[in-house]
Backbone as a chain_set.jsonl record, in Angstrom:
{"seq": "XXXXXXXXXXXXXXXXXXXXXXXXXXXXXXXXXXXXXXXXXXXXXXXXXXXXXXXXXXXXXXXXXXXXXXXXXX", "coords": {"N": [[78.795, 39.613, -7.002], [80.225, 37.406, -6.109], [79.141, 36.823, -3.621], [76.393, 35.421, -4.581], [77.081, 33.433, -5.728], [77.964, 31.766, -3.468], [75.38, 32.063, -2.474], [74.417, 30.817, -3.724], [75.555, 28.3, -3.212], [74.883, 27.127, -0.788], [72.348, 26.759, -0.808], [72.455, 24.539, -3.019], [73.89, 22.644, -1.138], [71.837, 22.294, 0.722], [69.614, 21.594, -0.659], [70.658, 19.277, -1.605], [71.063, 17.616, 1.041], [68.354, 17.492, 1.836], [67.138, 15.987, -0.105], [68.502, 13.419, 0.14], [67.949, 13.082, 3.017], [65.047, 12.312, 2.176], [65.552, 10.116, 0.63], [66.119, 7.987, 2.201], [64.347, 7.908, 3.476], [62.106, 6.749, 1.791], [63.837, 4.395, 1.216], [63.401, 3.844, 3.678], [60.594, 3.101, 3.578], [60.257, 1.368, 1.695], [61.626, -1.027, 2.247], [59.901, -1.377, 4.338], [57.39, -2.244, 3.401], [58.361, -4.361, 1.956], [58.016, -6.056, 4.002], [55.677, -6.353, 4.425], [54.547, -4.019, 5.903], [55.199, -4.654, 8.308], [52.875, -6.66, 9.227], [51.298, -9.395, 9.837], [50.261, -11.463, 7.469], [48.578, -13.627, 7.161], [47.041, -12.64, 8.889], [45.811, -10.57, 8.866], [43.512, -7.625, 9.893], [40.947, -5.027, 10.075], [42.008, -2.789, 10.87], [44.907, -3.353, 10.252], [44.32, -2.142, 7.981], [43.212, 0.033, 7.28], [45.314, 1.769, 8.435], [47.066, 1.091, 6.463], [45.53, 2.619, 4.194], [45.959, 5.032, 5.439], [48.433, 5.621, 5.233], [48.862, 5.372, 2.57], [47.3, 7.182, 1.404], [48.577, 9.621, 2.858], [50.997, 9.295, 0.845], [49.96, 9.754, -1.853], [49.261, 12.317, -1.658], [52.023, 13.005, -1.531], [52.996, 12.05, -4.303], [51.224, 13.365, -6.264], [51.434, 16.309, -5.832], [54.212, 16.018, -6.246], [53.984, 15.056, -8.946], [52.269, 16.417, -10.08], [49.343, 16.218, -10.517], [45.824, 15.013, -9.428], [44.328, 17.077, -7.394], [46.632, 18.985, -7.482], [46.709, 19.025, -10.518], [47.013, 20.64, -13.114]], "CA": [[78.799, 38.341, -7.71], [80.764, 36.6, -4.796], [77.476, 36.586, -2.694], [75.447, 35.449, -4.759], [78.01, 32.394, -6.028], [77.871, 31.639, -2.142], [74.047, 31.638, -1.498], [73.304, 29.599, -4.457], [76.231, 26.778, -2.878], [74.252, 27.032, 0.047], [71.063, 25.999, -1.328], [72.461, 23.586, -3.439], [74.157, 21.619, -0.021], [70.599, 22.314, 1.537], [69.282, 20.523, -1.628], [71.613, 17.337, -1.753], [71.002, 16.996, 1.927], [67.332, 17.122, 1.877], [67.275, 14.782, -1.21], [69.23, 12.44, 1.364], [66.73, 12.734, 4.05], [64.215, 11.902, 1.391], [66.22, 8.546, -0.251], [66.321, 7.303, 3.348], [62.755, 7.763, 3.893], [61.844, 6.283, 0.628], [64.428, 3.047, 1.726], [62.786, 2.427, 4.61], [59.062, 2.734, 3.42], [60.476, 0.141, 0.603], [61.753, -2.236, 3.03], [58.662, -1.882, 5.7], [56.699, -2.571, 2.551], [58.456, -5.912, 1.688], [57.155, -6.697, 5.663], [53.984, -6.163, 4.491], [54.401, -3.331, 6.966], [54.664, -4.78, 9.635], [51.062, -6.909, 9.423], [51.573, -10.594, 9.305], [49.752, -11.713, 5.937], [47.725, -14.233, 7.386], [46.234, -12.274, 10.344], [45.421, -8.931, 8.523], [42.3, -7.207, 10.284], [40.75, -4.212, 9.186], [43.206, -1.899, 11.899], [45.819, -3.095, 9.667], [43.926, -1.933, 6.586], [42.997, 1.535, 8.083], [46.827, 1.973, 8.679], [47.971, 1.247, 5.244], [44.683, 3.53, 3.842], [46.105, 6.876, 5.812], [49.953, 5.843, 4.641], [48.595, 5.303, 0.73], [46.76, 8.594, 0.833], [49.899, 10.603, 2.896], [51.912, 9.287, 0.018], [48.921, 10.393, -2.692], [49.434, 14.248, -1.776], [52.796, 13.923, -2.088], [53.103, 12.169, -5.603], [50.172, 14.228, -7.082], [52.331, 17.527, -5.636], [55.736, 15.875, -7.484], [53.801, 14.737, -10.565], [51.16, 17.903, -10.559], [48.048, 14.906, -10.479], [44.786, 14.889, -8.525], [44.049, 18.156, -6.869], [47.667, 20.02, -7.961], [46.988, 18.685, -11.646], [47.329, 21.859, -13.987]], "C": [[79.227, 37.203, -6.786], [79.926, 36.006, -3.938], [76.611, 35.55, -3.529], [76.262, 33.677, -5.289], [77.645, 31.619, -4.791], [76.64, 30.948, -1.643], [73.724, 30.647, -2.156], [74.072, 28.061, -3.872], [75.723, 26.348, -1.54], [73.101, 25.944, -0.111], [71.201, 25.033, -2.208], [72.697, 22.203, -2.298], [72.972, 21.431, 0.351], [69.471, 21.691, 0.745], [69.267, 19.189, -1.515], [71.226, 16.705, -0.469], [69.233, 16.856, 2.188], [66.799, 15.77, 0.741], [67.708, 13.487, -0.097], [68.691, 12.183, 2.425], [65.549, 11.612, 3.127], [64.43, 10.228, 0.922], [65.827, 7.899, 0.947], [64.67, 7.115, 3.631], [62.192, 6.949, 2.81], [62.62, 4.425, 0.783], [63.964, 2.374, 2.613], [61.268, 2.209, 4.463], [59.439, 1.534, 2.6], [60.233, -0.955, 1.422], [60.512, -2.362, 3.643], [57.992, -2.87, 4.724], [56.845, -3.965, 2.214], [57.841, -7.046, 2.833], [56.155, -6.562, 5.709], [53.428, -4.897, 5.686], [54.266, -3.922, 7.874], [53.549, -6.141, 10.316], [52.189, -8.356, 9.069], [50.402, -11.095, 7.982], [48.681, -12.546, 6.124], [46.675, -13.636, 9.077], [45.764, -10.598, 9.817], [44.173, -8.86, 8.967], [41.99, -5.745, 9.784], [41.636, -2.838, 10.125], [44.461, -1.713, 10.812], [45.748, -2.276, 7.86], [43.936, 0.092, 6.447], [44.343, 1.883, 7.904], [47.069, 2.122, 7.226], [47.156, 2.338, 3.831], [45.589, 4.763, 4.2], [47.566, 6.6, 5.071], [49.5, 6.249, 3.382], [47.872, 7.259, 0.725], [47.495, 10.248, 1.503], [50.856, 10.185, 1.528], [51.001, 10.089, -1.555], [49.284, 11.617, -2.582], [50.191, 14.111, -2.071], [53.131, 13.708, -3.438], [51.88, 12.928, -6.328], [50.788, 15.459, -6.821], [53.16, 16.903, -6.702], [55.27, 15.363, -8.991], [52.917, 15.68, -11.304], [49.578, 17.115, -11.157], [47.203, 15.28, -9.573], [44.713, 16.636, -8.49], [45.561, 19.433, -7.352], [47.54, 19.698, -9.837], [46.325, 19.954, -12.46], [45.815, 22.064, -14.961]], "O": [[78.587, 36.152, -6.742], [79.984, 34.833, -3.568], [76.08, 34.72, -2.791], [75.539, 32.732, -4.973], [76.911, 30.665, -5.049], [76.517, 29.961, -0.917], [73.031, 29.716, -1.744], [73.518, 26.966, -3.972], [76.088, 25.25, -1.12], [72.983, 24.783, 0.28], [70.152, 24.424, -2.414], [72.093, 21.133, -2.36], [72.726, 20.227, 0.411], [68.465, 21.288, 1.329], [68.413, 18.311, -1.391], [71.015, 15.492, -0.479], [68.94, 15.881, 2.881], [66.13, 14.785, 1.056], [66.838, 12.715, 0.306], [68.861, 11.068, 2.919], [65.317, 10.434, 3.398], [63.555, 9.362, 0.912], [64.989, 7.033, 0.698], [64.083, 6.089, 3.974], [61.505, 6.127, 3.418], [61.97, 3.424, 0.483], [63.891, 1.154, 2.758], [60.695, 1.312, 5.082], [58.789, 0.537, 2.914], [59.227, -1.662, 1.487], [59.954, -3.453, 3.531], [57.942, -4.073, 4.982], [55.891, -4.739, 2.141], [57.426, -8.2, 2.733], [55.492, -6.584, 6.746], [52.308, -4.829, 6.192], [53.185, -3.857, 8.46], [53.458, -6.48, 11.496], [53.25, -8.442, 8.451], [49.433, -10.368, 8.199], [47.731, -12.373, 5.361], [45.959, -14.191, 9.91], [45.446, -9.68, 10.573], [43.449, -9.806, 8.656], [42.841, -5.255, 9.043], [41.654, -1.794, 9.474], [44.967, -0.642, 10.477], [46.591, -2.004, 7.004], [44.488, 0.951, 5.759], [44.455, 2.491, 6.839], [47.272, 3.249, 6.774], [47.759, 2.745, 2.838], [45.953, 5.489, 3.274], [47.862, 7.461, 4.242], [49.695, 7.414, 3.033], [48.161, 8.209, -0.001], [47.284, 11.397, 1.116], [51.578, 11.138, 1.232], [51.593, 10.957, -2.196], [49.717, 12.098, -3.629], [50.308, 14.718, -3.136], [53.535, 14.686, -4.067], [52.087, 12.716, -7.523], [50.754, 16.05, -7.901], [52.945, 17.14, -7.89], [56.013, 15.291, -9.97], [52.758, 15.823, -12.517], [48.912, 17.529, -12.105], [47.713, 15.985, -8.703], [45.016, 17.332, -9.459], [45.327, 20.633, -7.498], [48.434, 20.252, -10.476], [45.115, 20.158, -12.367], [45.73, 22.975, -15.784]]}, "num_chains": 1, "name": "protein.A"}
């Protein structure tokens, strides 16, 4: 019973701290985002469009994985 008390406080730290990777990653896509990424607003070309295409559709897999949408949808 001791063990097993143990592995699960394991995987809960290994939880909280991936969660915490995650927030941080999630903080700074926010912010880039308020920078328009990056792109100045009046000079956008289609480079900068391309760019924010592959981000939008790396972020697509993963909310359709965490919401079970698109291609993981039940």
């Amino acid at each position: 019973m001791r063990r097993r008390a143990w592995d699960n406080r394991k995987a809960i730290d290994a939880f909280i701290a991936k969660k915490a990777e995650i927030d941080t990653m999630l903080t700074r896509i926010a912010k880039l985002s308020e920078d328009h990424f990056g792109a100045d607003p009046d000079k956008v070309n289609w480079g900068d469009v391309g760019t924010l295409e592959d981000h939008a559709r790396n972020l697509r897999r993963i909310t359709d994985a965490a919401f079970k949408e698109g291609e993981h949808a039940e």
